[in-house]
C-alpha positions in Angstrom: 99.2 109.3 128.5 100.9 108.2 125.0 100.9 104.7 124.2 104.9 103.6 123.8 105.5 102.8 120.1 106.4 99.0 119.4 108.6 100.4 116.9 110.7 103.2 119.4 114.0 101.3 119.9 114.6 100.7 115.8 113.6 104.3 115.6 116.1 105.4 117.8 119.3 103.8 116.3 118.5 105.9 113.4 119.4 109.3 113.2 117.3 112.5 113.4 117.4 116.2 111.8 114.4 118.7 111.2 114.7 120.7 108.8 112.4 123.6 107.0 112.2 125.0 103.2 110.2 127.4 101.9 107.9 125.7 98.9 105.3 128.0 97.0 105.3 130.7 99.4 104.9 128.7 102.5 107.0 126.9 105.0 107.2 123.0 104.3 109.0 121.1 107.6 110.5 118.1 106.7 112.6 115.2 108.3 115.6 113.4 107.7 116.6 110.2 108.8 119.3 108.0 108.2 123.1 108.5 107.1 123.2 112.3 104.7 125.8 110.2 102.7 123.6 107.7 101.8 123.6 106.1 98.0 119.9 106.2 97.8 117.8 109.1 99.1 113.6 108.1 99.6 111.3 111.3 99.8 108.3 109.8 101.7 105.0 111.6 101.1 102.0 110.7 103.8 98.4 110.3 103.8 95.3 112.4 104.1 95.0 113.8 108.0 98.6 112.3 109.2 101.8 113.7 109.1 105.3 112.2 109.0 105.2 110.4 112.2 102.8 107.5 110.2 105.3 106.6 108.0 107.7 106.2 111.0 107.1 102.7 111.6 108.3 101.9 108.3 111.5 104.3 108.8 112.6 102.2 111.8 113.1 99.4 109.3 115.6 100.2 107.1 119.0 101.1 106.8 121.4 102.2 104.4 119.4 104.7 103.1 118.7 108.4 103.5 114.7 109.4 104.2 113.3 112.7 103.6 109.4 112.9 105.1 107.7 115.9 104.8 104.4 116.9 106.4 102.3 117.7 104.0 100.9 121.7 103.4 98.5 122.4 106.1 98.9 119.5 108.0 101.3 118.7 110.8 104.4 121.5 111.2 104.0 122.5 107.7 102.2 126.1 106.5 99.2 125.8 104.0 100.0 126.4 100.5 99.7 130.0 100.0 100.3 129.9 96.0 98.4 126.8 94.7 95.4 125.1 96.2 95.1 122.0 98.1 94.0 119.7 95.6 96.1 117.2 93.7 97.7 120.0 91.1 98.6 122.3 93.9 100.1 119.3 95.8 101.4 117.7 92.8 103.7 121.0 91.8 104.3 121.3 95.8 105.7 118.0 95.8 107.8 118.9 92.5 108.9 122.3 93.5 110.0 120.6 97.2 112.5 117.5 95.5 113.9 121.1 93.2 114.8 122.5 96.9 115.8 119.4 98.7 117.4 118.2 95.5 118.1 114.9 97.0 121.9 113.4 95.3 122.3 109.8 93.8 119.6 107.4 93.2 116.3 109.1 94.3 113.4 107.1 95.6 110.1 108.6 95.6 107.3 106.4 98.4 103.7 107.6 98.4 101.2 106.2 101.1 97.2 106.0 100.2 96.6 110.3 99.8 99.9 110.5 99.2 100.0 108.1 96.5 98.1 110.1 94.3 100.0 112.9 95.0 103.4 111.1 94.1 101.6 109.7 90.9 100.5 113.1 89.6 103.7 114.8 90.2 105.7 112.0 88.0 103.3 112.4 85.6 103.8 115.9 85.3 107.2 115.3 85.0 109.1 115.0 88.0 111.6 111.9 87.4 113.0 109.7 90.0 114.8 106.7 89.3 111.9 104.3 91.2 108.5 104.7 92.5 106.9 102.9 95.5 103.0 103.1 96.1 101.9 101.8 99.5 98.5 100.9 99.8 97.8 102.9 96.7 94.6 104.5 95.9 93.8 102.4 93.1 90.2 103.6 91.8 87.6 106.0 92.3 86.4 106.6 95.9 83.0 108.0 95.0 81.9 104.3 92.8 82.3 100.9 94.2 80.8 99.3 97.4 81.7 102.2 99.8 80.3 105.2 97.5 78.1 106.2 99.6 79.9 106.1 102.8 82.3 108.2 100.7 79.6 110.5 100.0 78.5 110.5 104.1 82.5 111.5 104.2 81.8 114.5 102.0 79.2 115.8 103.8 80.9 115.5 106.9 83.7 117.7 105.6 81.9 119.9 104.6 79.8 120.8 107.5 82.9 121.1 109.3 84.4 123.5 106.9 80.6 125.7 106.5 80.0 125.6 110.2 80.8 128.4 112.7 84.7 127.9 113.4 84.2 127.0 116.5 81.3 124.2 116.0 83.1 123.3 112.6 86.5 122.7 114.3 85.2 121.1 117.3 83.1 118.6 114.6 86.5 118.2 112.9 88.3 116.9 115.9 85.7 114.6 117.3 87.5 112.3 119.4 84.3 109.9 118.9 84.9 110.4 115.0 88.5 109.7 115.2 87.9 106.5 117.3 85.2 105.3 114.8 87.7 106.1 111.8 90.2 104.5 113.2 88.3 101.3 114.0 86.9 101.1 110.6 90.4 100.8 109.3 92.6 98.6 111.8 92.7 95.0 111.7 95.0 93.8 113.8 94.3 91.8 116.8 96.7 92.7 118.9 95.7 94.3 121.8 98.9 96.3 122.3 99.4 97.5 118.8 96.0 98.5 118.4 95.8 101.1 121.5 98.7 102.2 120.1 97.5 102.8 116.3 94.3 104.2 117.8 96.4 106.5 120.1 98.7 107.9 116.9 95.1 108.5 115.4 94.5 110.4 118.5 97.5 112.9 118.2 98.1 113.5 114.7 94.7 113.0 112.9 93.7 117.1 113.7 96.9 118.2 113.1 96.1 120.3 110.5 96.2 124.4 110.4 92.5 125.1 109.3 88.8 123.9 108.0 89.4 125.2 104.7 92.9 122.9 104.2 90.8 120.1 105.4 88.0 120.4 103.4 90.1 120.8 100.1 92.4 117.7 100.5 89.6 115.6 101.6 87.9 116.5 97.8 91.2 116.0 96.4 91.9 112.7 97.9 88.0 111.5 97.0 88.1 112.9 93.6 91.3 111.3 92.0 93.2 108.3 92.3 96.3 106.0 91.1 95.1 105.1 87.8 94.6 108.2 86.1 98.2 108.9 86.1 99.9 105.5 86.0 100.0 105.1 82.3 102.6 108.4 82.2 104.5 107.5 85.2 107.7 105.5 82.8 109.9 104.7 86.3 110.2 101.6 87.4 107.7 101.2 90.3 106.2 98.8 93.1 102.5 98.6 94.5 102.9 97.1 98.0 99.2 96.6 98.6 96.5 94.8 101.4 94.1 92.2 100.9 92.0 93.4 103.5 91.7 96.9 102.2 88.5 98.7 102.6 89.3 101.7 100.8 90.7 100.2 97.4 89.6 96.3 97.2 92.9 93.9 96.1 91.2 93.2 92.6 91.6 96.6 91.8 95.3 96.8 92.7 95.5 93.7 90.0 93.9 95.9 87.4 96.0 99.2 88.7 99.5 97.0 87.5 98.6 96.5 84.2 98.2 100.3 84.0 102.0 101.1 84.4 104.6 100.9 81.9 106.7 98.9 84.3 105.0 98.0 88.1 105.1 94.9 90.3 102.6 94.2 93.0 103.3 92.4 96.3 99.8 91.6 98.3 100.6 91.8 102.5 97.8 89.5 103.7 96.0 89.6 106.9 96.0 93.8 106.8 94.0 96.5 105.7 94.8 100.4 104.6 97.4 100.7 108.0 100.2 98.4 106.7 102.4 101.7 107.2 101.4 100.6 111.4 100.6 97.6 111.5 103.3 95.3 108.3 106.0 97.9 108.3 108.3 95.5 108.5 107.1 93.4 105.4 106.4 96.3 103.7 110.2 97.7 104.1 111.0 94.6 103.3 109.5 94.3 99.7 110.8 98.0 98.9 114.2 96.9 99.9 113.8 93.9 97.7 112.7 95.9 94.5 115.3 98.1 94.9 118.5 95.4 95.5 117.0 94.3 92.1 118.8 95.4 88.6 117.0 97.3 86.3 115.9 95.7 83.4 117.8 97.4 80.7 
């Protein structure tokens, strides 16, 4: 049985509309929340093995404001790219070529979490321009080095078993339920009983939502093999790092050094979480990004 979301009833004042757009050949499902007439309009780009339900928590906490979340290609409702490849170039001109169809009026917001960050990062560095950027939990240096290297590397070869396997051993290794527990404890730190049968259930549902091995196998590189601070030098918009001091994937001094990258970026630290704050701080993260952007631009 589903675990009720702590975060159902400010979901539900907001309003709801699916929609679909075809982006490099394939069908891209998307969702909009919030007044159409809105000032500011956020495009909200997920991480690796979710879909737009994660960033749904965060959604229920603001107002004002339009929100477009798609699910990423191959992954959740959305068709695999069928003219670019699933790493960061192919998602990077995806993300590009799917603002071009949406093409969201007013002041445009563009919100990246962990995978996702990267993505949003290599698409304004390419040269897609919103007014302001928002990183959460950003992927601030190289998976592959640091402490967790060669869990990383355990991470590769899990992948790719599941992609060389027979289908049907490769996708049941894939969707592991023990797997998905085990990744999921790795990452939560709450103590709350309540909210963490409830992150582990999301975890549950949505983390094999995705259309085939071969998509899998090809963002999982992409997400291990770049990062946030290859691009933040080029990315010129005004942008906010809302990061964790608990993080296990990208450790808080490296969000320090990931700042001083940007042209223009500010960092707010959420204590007491790790790489979930989309589940488990949405409220203080929705409350830093409507902070940066009450503020003025500095001229």
């Amino acid at each position: 049985m589903t675990v009720p979301s702590p975060y159902a009833d400010l979901l539900a004042r907001i309003p709801l509309h699916e929609h679909a757009v075809t982006v490099l050949g394939s069908t891209t499902r998307y969702w909009e929340y919030g007044d159409s007439a809105a000032p500011t309009t956020i495009v909200m780009v997920h991480g690796f093995r979710g879909d737009h339900h994660g960033l749904e928590p965060v959604v229920a906490q603001l107002s004002g404001v339009r929100i477009l979340s798609p699910d990423l290609p191959g992954f959740g409702g959305s068709e695999p790219l069928r003219q670019a490849a699933h790493d960061i170039d192919g998602y990077a001109r995806w993300l590009s070529e799917f603002v071009r169809q949406v093409a969201p009026s007013g002041r445009f917001v563009l919100l990246g979490h962990s995978f996702g960050s990267i993505v949003v990062s290599a698409a304004v560095a390419g040269g897609l321009h919103p007014d302001d950027v928002v990183l959460v939990n950003p992927i601030a240096a190289p998976a592959l080095s640091g402490p967790r290297g060669i869990l990383t590397r355990l991470a590769v070869f899990y992948y790719w078993a599941g992609a060389t396997l027979p289908e049907r051993l490769g996708f049941a290794l894939l969707r592991n339920r023990l797997i998905v527990r085990v990744t999921s404890l790795a990452m939560v730190k709450t103590s709350d009983p309540a909210l963490r049968r409830w992150i582990h259930d999301q975890h549950d549902t949505y983390f094999s939502a995705f259309s085939d091995r071969r998509v899998v196998l090809e963002a999982f590189q992409a997400s291990v093999s770049n990062d946030v601070s290859e691009f933040a030098a080029a990315i010129t918009p005004r942008t906010l790092l809302i990061a964790a001091d608990r993080d296990d994937i990208t450790p808080i001094s490296a969000q320090y050094t990931l700042q001083k990258l940007f042209p223009d970026a500010s960092l707010q630290v959420i204590e007491n979480v790790g790489h979930l704050i989309h589940y488990e701080m949405p409220a203080a993260a929705a409350r830093h990004l409507q902070n940066f952007l009450a503020e003025e631009k500095t001229p």
